[in-house]
Every structure is written in C-alpha cells, then in structure tokens.
PATOR-243575 format. One record per residue (C-alpha): residue in one letter; residue number from 1; chain; y, z, x. Coordinates in pm, whole numbers, padded with zeros to 5 digits. Layout:
BEGIN
a	NUM	A	Y	Z	X
...
END
This chain:
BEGIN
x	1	A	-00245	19110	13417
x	2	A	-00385	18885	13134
x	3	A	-00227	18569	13116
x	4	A	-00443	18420	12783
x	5	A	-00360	18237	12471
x	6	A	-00526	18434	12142
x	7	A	-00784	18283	11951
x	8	A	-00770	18264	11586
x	9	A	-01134	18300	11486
x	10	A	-01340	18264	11147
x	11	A	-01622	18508	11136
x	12	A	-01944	18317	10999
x	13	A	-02204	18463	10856
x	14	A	-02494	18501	11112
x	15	A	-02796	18234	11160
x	16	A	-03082	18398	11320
x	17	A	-03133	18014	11410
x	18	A	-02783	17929	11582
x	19	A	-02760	17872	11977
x	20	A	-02454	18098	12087
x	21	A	-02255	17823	12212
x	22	A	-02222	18017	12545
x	23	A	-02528	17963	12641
x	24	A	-02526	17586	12569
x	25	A	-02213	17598	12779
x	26	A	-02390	17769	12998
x	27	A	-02701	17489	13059
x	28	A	-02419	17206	13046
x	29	A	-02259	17405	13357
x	30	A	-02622	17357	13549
x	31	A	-02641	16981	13485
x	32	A	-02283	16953	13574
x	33	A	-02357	17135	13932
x	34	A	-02498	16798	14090
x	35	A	-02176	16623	13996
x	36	A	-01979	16881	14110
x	37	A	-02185	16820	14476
x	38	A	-02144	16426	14442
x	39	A	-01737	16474	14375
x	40	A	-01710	16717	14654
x	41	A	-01915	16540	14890
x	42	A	-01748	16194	14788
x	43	A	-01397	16380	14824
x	44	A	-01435	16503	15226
x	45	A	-01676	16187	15330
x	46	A	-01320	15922	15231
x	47	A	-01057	16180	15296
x	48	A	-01246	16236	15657
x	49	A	-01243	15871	15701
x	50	A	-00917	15737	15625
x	51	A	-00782	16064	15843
x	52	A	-00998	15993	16096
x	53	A	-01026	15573	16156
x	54	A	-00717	15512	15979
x	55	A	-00509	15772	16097
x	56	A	-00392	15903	15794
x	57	A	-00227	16222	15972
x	58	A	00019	16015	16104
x	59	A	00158	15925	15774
x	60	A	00488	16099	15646
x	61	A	00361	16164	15320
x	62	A	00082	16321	15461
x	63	A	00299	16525	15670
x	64	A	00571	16602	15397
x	65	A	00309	16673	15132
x	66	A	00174	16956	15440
x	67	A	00523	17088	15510
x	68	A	00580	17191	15179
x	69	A	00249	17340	15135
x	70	A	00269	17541	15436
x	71	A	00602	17642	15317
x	72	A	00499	17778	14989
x	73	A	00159	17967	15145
x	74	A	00445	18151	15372
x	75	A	00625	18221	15046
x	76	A	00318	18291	14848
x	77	A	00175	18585	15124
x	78	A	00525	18661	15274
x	79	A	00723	18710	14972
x	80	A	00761	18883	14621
x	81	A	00551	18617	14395
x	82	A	00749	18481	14111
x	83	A	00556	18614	13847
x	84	A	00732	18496	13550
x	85	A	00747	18096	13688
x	86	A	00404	18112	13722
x	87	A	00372	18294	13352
x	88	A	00602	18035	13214
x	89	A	00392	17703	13300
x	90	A	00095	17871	13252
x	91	A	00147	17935	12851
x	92	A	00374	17577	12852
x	93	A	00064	17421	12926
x	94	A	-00125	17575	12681
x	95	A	00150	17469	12430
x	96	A	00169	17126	12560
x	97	A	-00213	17076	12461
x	98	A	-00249	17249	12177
x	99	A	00089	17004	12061
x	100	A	-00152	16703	12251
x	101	A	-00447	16752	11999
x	102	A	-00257	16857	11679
x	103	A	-00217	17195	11651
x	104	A	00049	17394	11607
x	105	A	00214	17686	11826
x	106	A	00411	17952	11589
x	107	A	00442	18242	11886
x	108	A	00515	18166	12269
x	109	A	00534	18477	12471
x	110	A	00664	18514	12838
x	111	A	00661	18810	13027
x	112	A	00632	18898	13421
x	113	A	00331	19099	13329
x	114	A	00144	18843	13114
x	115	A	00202	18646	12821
x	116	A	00037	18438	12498
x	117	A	00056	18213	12245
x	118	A	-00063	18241	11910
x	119	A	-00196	17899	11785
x	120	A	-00398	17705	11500
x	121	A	-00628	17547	11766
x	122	A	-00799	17671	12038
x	123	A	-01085	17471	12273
x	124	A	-01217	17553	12577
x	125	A	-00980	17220	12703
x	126	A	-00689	17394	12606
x	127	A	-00769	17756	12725
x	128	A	-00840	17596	13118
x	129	A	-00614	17322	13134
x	130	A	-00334	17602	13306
x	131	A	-00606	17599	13586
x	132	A	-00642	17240	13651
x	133	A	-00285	17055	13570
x	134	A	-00065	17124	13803
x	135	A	00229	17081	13565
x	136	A	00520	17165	13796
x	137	A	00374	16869	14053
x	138	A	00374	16641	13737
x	139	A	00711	16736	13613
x	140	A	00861	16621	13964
x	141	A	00679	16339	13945
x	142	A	00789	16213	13633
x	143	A	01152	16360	13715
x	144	A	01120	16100	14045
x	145	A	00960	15788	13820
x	146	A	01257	15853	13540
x	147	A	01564	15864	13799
x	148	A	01365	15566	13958
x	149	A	01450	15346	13649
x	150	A	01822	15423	13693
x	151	A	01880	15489	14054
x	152	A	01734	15396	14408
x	153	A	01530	15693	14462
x	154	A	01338	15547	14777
x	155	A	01509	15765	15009
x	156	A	01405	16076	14887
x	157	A	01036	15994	14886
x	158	A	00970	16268	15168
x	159	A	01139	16549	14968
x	160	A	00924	16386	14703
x	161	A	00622	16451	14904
x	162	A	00781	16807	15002
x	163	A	00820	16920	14676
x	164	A	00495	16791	14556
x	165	A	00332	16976	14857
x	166	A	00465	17296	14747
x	167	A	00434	17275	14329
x	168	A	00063	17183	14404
x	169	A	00012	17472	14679
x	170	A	00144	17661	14382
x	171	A	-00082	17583	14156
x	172	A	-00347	17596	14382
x	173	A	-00287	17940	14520
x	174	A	-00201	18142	14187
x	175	A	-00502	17992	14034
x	176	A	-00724	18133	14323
x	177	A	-00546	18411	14289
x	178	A	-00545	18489	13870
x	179	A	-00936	18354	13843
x	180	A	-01100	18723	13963
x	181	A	-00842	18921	13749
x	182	A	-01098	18838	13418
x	183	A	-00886	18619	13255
x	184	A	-01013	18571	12870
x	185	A	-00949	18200	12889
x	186	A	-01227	18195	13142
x	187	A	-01462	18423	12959
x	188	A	-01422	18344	12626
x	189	A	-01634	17962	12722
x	190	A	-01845	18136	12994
x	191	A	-01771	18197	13307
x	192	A	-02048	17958	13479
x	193	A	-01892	17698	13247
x	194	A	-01530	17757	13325
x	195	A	-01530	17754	13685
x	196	A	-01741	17422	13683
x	197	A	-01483	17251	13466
x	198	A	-01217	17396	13633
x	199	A	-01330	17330	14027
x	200	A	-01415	16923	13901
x	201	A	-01112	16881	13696
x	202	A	-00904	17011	14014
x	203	A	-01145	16779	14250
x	204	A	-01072	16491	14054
x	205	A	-00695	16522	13998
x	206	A	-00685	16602	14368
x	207	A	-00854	16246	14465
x	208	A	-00647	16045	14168
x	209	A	-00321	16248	14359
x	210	A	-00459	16106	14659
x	211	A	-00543	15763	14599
x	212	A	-00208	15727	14452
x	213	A	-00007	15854	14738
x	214	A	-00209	15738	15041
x	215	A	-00254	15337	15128
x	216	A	-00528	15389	15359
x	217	A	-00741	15578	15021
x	218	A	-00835	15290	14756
x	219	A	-00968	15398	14426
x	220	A	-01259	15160	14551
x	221	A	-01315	15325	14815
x	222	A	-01372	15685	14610
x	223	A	-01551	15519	14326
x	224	A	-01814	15330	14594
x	225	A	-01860	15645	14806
x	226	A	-01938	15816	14473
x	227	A	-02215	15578	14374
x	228	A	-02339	15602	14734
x	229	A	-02381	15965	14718
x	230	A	-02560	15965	14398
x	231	A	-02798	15734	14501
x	232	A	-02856	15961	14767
x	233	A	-02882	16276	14554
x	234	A	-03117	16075	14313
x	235	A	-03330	15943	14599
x	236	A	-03311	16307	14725
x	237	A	-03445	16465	14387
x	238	A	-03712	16197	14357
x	239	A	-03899	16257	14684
x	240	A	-03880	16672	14559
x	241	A	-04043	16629	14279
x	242	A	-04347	16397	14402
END
C-alpha cells in the first residue's frame, strides 16, 4: 500500500555541474547521526533518572499514558487495523502543511488501500511530517485545552493521559509498521535522510511530550543533559583523532 502525496515536478534542463540533491541529503544525514546519538542518549540518561530517583512510575499519568498504550498494541496485533483512520490523518497532515507554508491542496484522496493529494508544494517537511506529528495525540490535546477554557476539565486528566497513550501508540506503531512498505515520501528525499529526520523529529516531540506532562522532567534538565553529552561526544572525537 502507498500512502504518498504526488509531486508536481519541473523538468530542468541537465547541468553536468549540479549535485543531485540526494546526495547532499544524503551527507547532511551523516553529520546529523551524532545528534541523533546525543538526543537519544540525552532522552534514556533523564527519563532513567526521574523513573528511577524520582519515582516517576508511580505517577498516574505515567500509568494512564501506559494503559492506553498497552491497550492499543493489543488492538494493533489482536485486531483488524483501521486502515482508513490511519489513511485519513496521514494525507490530513500532509494537507495541514502544505496549507502551513502556502500552498494549495486541489485533490485529497482517502482510501483503505492508500491515498494522495495532489498539491502546488511539495518539501521533504511536508512529505515526512505524517511520520513524526502525531496528529490524533495533538487533536485531543487541543480538544482538552479548548473545553478547558469553558469547563472544569481536571477530572478527566487520566482519560486525558489514556487517550493520549493510545493516539501516540498509534502513531508510533503504524509508522513502524508503513516505513519498510517503500513509501515514496521516504524515497523521494533519500532514504538515509528520511529516517534521520524522521527518528529525531519523533525523539524530540517525544521529550517536549514528556517534559510537559511529567513534574519530575524539567526542560532544564533535558537541555543540560544534552550539553553534557556533547561535551562528551566532542571530548570523545578529539582524543580519536590525535
């Protein structure tokens, strides 16, 4: 199944002395690897920490936020997957960037064996975005923050975290999932480059997510470990090369 948005390209007359832009997406991808071990390493060390000394386990968003994760990984491997949910967010978020930078969308397509949209604009932002912006977690999100204005919402802040669980598990699993089926959106930039944007955009949303929902998890915290483990990883590639 293909689940792409088409490009609308101009052919250009060929330049014997033109870089094919894969392959500067391609060397990008390599200098983006260390960062990519910095973030992940930064990720685990804080999350590790405030589960470990400041018994984040015990809290009930962590335990909500798990509960409906589990729930949908039962669904997702137990159940017929809802194809055409997935289909739908997956092109909406297409649309909803290609609206974001200016462009315009004059065919949206939705199908339980694929879809497209046909589009003025195309980027290599707006062709992976469906991989890293978990748009169903963010629509009951903002659902929660807009009835908050109006109503006292504070009771429902663990089927908050329930439902948040399972949109991200969701978005988690079915990209997994889609990634080795040779999607075009991935291709089309370069593979290499693709998953590197998509596994750091993903990281990163993950440990904003985080920071946000967890008191023992400060954005200080993250941002210090971070600088920590570069230093390290700079110290590291120093003594190599002498």
């Amino acid at each position: 199944m293909k689940v792409a948005a088409p490009i609308v390209r101009r052919h250009a007359t060929a330049d014997p002395w033109t870089i094919p832009t894969r392959w500067v997406k391609f060397i990008i991808a390599i200098f983006l690897l260390p960062l990519c071990a910095i973030l992940t390493q930064t990720f685990f060390t804080v999350f590790t920490h405030a589960t470990v000394t400041q018994r984040l386990w015990a809290a009930e968003e962590f335990w909500f936020f798990s509960l409906g994760a589990v729930l949908w990984l039962i669904a997702f491997f137990g159940l017929p997957r809802p194809m055409l949910v997935y289909v739908f967010g997956h092109e909406l978020t297409h649309a909803l960037w290609v609206w974001l930078m200016g462009g315009r969308v004059t065919r949206f397509r939705v199908g339980r064996e694929g879809g497209h949209i046909v589009t003025d604009r195309n980027n290599f932002w707006i062709a992976l975005t469906p991989y890293f912006f978990p748009l169903y977690s963010l629509i009951i999100i903002g659902a929660y923050g807009a009835l908050g204005l109006f109503l006292n919402v504070q009771p429902y802040g663990r089927l908050l975290y329930a439902l948040i669980g399972v949109t991200w598990a969701f978005h988690f699993t079915f990209t997994c999932w889609m990634i080795p089926k040779k999607q075009t959106d991935l291709t089309d930039h370069g593979t290499l480059f693709s998953l590197v944007v998509i596994y750091l955009m993903n990281l990163l949303l993950l440990s904003v997510m985080l920071a946000l929902a967890s008191a023992e998890i400060m954005f200080a915290d993250l941002g210090g470990e971070f600088a920590a483990n570069a230093e390290r990883l700079v110290r590291w590639v120093s003594a190599m090369t002498r």
